[in-house]
C-alpha positions as a LaTeX table, in Angstrom:
\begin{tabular}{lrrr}
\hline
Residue & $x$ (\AA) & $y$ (\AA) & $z$ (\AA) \\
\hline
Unk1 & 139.76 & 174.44 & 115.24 \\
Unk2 & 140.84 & 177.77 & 113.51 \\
Unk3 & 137.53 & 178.53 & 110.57 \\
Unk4 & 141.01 & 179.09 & 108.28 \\
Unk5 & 142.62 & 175.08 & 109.13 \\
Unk6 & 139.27 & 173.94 & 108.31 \\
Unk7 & 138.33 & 175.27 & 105.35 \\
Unk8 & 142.20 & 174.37 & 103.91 \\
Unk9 & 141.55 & 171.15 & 105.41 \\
Unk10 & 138.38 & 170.50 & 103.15 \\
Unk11 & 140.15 & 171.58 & 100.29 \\
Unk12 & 143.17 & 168.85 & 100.32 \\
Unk13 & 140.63 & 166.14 & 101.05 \\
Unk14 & 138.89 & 167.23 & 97.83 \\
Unk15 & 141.97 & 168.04 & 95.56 \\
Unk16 & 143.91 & 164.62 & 96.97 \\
Unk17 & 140.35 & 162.43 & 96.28 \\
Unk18 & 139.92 & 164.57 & 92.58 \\
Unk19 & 143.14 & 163.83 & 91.55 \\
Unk20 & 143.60 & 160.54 & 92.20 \\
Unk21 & 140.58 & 159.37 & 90.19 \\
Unk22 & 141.52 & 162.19 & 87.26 \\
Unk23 & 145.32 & 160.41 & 87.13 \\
Unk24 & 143.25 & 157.28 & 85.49 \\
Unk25 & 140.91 & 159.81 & 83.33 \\
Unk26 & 144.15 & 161.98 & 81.61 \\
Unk27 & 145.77 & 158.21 & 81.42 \\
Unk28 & 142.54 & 157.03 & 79.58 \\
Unk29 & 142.02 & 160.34 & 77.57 \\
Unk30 & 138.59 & 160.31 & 78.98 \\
Unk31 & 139.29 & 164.01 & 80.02 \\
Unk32 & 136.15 & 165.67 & 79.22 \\
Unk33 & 134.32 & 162.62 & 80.66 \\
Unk34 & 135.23 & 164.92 & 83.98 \\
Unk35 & 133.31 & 167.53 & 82.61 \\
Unk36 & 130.40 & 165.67 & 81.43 \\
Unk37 & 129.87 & 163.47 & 84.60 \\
Unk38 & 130.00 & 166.53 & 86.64 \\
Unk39 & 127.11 & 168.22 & 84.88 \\
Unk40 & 125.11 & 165.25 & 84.18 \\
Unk41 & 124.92 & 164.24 & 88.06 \\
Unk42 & 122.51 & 166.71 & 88.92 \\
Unk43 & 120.04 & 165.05 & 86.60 \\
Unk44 & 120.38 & 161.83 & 89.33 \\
Unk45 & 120.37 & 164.19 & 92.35 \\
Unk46 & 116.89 & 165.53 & 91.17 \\
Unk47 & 115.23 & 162.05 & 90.26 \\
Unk48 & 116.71 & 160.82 & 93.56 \\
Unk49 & 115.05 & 163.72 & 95.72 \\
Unk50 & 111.70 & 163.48 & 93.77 \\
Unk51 & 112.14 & 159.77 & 95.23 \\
Unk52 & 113.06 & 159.89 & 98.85 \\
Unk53 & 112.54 & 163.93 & 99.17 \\
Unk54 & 115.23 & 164.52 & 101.46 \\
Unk55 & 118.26 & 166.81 & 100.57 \\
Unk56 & 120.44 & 164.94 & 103.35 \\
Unk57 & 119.87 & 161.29 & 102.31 \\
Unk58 & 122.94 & 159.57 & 101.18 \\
Unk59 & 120.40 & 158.24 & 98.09 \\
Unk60 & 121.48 & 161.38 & 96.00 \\
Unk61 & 124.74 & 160.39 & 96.32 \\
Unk62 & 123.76 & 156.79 & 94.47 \\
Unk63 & 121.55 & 158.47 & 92.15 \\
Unk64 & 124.06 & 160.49 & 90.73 \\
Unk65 & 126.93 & 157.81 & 90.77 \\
Unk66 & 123.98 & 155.87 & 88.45 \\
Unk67 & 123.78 & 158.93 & 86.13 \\
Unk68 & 127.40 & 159.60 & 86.02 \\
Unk69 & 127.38 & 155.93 & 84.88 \\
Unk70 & 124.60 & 156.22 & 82.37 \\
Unk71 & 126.19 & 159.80 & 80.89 \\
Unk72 & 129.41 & 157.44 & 80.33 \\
Unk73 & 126.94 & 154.53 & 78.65 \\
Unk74 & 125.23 & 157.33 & 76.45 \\
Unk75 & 128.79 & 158.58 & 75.18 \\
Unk76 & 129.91 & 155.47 & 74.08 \\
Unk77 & 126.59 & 154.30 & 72.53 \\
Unk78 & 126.41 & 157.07 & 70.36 \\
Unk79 & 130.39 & 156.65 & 69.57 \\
Unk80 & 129.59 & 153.26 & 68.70 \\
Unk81 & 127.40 & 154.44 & 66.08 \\
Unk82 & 130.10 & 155.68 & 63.98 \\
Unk83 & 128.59 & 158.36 & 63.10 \\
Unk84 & 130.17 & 161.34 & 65.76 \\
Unk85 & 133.44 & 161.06 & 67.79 \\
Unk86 & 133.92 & 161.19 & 71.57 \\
Unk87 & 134.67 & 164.32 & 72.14 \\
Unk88 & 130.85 & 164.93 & 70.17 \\
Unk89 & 129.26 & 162.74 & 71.98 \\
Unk90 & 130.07 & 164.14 & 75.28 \\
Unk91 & 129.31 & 167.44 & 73.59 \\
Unk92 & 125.67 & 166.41 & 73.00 \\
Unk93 & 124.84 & 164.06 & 75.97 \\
Unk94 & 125.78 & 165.94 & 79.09 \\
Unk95 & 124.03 & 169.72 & 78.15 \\
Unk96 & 120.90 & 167.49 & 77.32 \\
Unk97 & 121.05 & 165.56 & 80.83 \\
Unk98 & 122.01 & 169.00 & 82.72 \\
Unk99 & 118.91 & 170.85 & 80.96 \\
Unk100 & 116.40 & 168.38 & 81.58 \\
Unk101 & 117.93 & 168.67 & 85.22 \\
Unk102 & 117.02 & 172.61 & 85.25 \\
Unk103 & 113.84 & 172.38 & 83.97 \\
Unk104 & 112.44 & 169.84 & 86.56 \\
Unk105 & 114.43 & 171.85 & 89.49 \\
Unk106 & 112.92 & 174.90 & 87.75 \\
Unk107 & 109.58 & 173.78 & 87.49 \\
Unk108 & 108.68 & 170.38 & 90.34 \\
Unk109 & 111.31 & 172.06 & 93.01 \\
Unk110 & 111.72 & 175.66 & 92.64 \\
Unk111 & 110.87 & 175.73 & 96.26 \\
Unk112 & 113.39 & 173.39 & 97.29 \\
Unk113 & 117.01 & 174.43 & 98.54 \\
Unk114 & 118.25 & 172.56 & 95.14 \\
Unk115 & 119.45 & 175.37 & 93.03 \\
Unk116 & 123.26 & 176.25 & 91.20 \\
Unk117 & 124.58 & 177.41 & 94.26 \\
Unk118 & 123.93 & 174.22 & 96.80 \\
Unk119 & 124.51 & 171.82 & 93.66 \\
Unk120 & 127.63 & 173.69 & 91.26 \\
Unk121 & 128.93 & 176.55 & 92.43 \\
Unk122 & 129.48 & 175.69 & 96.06 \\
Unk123 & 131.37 & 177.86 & 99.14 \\
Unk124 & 133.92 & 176.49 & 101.20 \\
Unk125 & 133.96 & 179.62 & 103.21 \\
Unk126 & 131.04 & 178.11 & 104.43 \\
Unk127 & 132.33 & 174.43 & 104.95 \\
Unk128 & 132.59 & 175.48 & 108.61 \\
Unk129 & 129.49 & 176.43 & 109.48 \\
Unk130 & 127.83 & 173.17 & 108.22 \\
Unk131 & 128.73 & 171.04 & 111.01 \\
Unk132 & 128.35 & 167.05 & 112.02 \\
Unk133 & 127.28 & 166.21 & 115.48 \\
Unk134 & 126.71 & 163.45 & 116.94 \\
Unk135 & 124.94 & 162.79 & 120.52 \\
Unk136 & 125.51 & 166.84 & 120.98 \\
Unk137 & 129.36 & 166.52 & 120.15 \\
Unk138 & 131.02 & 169.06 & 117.42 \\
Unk139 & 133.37 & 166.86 & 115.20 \\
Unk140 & 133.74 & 169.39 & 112.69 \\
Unk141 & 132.64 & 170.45 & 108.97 \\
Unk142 & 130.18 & 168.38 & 107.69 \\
Unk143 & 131.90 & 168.50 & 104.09 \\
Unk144 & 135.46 & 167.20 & 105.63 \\
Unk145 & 134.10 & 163.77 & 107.22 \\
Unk146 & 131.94 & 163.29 & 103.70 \\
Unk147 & 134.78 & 163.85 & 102.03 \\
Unk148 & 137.43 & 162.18 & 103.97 \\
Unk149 & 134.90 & 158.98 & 103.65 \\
Unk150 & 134.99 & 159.46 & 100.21 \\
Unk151 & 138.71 & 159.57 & 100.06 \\
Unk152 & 138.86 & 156.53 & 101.74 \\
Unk153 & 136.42 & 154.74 & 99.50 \\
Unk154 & 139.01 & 155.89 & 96.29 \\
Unk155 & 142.21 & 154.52 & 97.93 \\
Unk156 & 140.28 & 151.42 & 98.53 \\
Unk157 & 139.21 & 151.30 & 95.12 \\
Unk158 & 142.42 & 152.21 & 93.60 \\
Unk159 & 144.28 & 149.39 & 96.22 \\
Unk160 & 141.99 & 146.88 & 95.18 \\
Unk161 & 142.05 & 147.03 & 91.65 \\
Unk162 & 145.28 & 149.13 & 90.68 \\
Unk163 & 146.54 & 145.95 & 88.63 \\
Unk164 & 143.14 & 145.77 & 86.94 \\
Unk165 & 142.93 & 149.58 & 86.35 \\
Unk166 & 146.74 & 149.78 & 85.48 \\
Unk167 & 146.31 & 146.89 & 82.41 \\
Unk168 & 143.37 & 147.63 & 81.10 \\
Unk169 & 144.23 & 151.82 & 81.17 \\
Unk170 & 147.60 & 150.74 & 78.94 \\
Unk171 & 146.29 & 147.47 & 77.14 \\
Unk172 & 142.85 & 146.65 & 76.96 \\
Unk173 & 143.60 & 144.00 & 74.63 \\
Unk174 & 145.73 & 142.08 & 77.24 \\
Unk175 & 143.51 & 143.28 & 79.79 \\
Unk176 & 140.83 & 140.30 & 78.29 \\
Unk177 & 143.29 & 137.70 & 77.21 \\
Unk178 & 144.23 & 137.76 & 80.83 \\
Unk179 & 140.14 & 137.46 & 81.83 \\
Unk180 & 139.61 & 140.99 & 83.41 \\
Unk181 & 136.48 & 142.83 & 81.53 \\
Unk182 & 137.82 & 146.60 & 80.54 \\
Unk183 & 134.81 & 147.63 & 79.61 \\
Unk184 & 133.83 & 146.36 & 83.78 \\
Unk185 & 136.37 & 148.11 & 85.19 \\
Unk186 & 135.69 & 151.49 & 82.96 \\
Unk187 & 132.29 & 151.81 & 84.23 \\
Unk188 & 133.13 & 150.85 & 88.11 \\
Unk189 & 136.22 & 154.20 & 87.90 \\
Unk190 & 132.88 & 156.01 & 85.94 \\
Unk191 & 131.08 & 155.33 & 89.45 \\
Unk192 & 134.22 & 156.15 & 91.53 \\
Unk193 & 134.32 & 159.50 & 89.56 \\
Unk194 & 131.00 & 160.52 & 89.86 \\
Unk195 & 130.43 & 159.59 & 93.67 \\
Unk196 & 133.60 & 161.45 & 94.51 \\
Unk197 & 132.41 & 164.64 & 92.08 \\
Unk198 & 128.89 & 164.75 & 94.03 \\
Unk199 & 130.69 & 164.17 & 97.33 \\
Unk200 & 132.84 & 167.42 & 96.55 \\
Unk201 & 130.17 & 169.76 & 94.53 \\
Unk202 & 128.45 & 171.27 & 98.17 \\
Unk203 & 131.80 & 172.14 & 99.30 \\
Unk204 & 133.90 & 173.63 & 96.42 \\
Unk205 & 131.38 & 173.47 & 93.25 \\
Unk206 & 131.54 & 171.93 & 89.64 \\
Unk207 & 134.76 & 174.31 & 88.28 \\
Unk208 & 136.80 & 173.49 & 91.02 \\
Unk209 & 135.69 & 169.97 & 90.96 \\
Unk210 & 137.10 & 169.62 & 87.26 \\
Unk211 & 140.04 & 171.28 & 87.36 \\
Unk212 & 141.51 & 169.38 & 90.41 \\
Unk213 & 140.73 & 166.38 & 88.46 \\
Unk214 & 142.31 & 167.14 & 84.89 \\
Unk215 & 145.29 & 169.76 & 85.87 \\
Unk216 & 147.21 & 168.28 & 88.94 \\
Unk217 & 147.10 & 164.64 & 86.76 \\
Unk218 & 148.31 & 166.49 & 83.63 \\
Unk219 & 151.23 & 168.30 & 85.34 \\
Unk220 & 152.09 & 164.97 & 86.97 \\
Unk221 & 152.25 & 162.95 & 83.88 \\
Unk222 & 154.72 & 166.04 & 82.40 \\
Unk223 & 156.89 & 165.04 & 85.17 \\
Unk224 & 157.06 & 161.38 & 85.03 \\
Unk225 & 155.42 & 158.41 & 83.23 \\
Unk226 & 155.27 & 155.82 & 86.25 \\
Unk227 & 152.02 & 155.16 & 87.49 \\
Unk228 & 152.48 & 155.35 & 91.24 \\
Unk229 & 154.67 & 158.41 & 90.86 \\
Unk230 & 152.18 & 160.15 & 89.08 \\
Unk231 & 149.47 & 159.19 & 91.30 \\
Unk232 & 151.61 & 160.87 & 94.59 \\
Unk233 & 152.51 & 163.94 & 92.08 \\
Unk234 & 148.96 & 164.21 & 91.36 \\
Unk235 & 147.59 & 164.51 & 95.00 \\
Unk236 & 151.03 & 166.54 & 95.73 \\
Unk237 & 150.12 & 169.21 & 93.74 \\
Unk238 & 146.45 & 169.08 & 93.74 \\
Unk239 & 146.87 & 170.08 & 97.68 \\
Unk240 & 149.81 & 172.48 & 96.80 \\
Unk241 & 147.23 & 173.94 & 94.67 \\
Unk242 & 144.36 & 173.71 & 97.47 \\
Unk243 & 146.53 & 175.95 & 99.71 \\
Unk244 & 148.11 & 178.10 & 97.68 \\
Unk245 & 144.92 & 179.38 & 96.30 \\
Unk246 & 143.30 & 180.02 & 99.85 \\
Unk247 & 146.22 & 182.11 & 100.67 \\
Unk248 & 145.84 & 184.23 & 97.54 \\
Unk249 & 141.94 & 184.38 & 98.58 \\
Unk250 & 142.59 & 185.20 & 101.50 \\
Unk251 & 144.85 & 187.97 & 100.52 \\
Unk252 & 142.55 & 189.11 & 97.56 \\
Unk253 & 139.48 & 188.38 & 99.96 \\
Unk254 & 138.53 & 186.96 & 96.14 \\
Unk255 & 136.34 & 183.46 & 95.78 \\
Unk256 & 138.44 & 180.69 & 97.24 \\
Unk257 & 137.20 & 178.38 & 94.86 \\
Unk258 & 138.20 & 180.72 & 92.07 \\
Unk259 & 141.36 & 180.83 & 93.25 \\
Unk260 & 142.16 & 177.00 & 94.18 \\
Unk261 & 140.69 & 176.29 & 90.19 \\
Unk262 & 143.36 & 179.56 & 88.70 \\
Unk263 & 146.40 & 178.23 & 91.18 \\
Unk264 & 145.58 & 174.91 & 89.08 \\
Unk265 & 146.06 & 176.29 & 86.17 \\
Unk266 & 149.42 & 177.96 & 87.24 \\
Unk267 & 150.84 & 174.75 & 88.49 \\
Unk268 & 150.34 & 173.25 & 85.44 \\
Unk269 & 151.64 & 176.23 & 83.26 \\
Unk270 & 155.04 & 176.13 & 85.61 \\
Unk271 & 155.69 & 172.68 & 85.15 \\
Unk272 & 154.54 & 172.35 & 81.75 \\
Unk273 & 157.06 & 175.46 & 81.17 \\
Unk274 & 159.48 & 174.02 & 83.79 \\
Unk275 & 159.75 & 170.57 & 83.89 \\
Unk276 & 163.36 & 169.26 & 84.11 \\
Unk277 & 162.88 & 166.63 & 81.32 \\
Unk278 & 159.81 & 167.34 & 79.55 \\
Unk279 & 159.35 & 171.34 & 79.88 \\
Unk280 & 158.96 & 173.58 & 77.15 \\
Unk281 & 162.19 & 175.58 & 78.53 \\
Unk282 & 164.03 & 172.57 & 78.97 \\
Unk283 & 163.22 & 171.26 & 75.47 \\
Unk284 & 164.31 & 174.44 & 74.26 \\
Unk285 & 167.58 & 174.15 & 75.93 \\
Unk286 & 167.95 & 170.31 & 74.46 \\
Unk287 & 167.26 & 171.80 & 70.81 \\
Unk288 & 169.86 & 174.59 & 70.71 \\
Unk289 & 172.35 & 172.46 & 72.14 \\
Unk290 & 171.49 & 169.88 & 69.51 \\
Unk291 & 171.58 & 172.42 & 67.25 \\
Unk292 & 174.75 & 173.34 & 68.60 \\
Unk293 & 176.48 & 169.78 & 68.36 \\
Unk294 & 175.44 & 169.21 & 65.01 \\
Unk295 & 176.56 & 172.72 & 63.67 \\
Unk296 & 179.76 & 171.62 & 64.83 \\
Unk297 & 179.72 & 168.35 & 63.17 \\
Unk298 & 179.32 & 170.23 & 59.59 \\
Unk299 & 182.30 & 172.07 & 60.74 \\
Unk300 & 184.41 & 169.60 & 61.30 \\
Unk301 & 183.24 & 168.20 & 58.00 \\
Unk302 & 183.92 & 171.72 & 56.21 \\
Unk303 & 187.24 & 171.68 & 57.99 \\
Unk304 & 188.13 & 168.04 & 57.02 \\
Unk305 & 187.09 & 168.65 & 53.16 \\
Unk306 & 189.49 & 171.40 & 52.78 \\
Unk307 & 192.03 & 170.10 & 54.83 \\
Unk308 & 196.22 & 170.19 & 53.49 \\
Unk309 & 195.00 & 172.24 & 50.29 \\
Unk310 & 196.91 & 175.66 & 50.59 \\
Unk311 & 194.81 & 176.74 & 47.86 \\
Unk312 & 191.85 & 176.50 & 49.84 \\
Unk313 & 193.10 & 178.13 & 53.31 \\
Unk314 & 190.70 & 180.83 & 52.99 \\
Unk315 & 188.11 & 178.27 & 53.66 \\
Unk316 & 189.38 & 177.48 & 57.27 \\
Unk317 & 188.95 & 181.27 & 58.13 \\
Unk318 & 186.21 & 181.94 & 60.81 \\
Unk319 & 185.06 & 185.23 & 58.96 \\
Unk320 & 184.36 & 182.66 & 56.35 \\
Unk321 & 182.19 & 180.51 & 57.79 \\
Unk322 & 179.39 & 183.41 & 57.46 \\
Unk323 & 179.67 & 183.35 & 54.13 \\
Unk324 & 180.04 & 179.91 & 53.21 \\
Unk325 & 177.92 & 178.00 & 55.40 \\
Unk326 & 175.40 & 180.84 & 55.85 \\
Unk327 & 176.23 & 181.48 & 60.03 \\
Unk328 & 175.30 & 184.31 & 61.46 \\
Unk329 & 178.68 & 185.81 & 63.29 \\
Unk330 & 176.90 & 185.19 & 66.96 \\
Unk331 & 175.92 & 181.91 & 66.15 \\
Unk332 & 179.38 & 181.41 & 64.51 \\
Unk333 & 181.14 & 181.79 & 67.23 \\
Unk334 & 178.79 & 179.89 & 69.65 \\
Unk335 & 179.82 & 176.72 & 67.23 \\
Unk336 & 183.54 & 177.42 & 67.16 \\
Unk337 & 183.22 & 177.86 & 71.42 \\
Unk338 & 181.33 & 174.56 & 71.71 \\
Unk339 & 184.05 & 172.69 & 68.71 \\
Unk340 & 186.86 & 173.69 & 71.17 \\
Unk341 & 185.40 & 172.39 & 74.14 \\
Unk342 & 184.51 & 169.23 & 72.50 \\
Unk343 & 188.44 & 168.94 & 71.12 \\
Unk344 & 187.48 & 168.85 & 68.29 \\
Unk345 & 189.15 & 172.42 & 66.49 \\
Unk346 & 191.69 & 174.46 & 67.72 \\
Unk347 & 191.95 & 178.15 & 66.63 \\
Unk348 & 195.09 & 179.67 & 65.36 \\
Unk349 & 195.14 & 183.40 & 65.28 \\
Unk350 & 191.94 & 183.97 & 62.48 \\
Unk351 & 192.39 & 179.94 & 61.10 \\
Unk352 & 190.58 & 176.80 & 62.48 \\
Unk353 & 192.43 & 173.43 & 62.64 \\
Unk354 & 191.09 & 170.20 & 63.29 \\
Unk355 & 192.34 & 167.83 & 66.13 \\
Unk356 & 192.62 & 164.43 & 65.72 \\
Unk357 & 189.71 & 163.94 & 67.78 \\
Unk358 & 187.42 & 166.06 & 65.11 \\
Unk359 & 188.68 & 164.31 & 62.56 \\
Unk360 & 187.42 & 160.92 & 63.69 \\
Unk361 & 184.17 & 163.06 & 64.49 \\
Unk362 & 183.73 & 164.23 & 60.58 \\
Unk363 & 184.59 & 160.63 & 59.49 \\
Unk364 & 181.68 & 159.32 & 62.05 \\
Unk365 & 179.53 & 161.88 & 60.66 \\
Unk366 & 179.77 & 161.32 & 57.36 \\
Unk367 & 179.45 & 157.67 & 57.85 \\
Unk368 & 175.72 & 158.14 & 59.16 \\
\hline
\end{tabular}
């Protein structure tokens, strides 16, 4: 298989298993917890390899599923005390695990392989060249069957307890008057993230790791606010992102994990900018055109007040409405253009008159 294929290969696996799990953290607000679990996980890698002293054994994998869980039991223990927030918490409990981590690499293992670069930083140029065989047969990168196992163990996590994870993510407190434990279920995702955060760090490191699981969720909740949608969205453009950001790599000849975590951050910016509903350019379109209507509706109301008074026929000018109601002559005529097309005004030479529909629009109006 083309070195090219695989290494894009590896990538979707990761961004499709990172997002999935992250759609339940940016549902929770448990963000950072991404950030913290990823960092605190090397702490169980090390005590697991001081145990069974074998980089390959699947043992570091549970060892730093049980520290991702006992970073998440720190954070709320301390939150519990009242005495420093979440976001604190997290602030204070995954530096201390990660340090303690890098002195006993630094000084019990500084002889091992078990540095930044095999543990955080990762290379999936290299994905290739790590290779599984079995009985003398090549079935590819190493990092794509760990990974594809992994994905496998989050969609059967996610199929088995979506109705659990769904409740208890929007209401805990129905969650336990209909028996299911949310605090249960928050530590068993805690597990889900961390396995699937170690599973991915040798391949595409820590940055990577995070932002497939935060940004591809947070652009798919922009775009819709169902569930299952946003958990396809979120694995649509975490791959979208995967690729994209090999090609520009590739063109750059730039870190391909530098680029998949930037194209990230560009998918969200365009559909935070873009969305059809929920974009910033599309709210901006909704509040000038409110703007718009209800300009018009103090027309019609200006109109309707000085209405069959011949002494007050300057007031239905257009150059007056600059000076009376304080419109800008662009902005003037934008209201008078959207009035007409509503039926509501007609203009006669420099005079406005009201329809009968705009009428029964000021009345409305002023009934509010």
């Amino acid at each position: 298989m083309n070195v090219a294929l695989e290494i894009q290969l590896v990538a979707v696996v990761v961004a499709v298993a990172c997002a999935l799990v992250g759609t339940f953290l940016v549902l929770r607000r448990t963000a950072l917890m991404a950030d913290a679990i990823s960092h605190s996980i090397l702490l169980g890698i090390v005590l697991a390899f001081f145990v069974v002293r074998d980089l390959s054994s699947p043992l570091l994998v549970l060892g730093a599923a049980l520290m991702g869980v006992a970073t998440v039991a720190l954070v709320e223990l301390l939150e519990r005390t009242g005495r420093v927030r979440e976001d604190a918490a997290i602030g204070l409990v995954f530096p201390l695990l990660f340090s303690v981590a890098v002195i006993l690499v630094t000084r019990f293992a500084a002889n091992v392989h078990l540095d930044t670069d095999a543990v955080l930083l990762g290379e999936l140029a290299l994905a290739p060249f790590r290779r599984l065989e079995v009985g003398g047969v090549d079935l590819g990168p190493r990092s794509l069957w760990v990974m594809g196992v992994i994905l496998l163990v989050v969609l059967a996590f996610l199929g088995a307890l979506y109705k659990e994870l769904k409740i208890t993510s929007f209401d805990p407190a129905l969650a336990l008057a209909l028996g299911i434990s949310p605090g249960l279920v928050h530590y068993l995702l805690m597990g889900v993230v961390s396995v699937t955060a170690v599973g991915a760090f040798d391949a595409v490191g820590a940055v990577l790791v995070v932002a497939l699981m935060i940004a591809p969720p947070a652009a798919a909740w922009i775009l819709s606010d169902r569930l299952p949608v946003v958990l396809a969205l979120s694995a649509l453009l975490g791959a979208v992102a995967a690729v994209a950001g090999f090609q520009v790599a590739w063109a750059l000849n730039a870190s391909i994990a530098g680029c998949m975590a930037a194209m990230t951050g560009l998918v969200f910016l365009l559909v935070l900018l873009f969305a059809p509903d929920r974009g910033v350019v599309a709210g901006g379109r909704r509040r000038a055109r409110q703007r718009l209507e209800f300009a018009g509706l103090m027309l019609t109301i200006h109109l309707l007040n000085h209405e069959g008074d011949p002494s007050e026929e300057a007031e239905c000018r257009v150059d007056h409405l600059e000076e009376h109601l304080r419109w800008s002559p662009d902005f003037a005529r934008s209201v008078i253009r959207r009035a007409r097309r509503s039926e509501w005004v007609v203009e006669e030479e420099d005079r406005l008159r009201l329809t009968q529909g705009g009428r029964e629009a000021a009345r409305e109006a002023m009934l509010l």
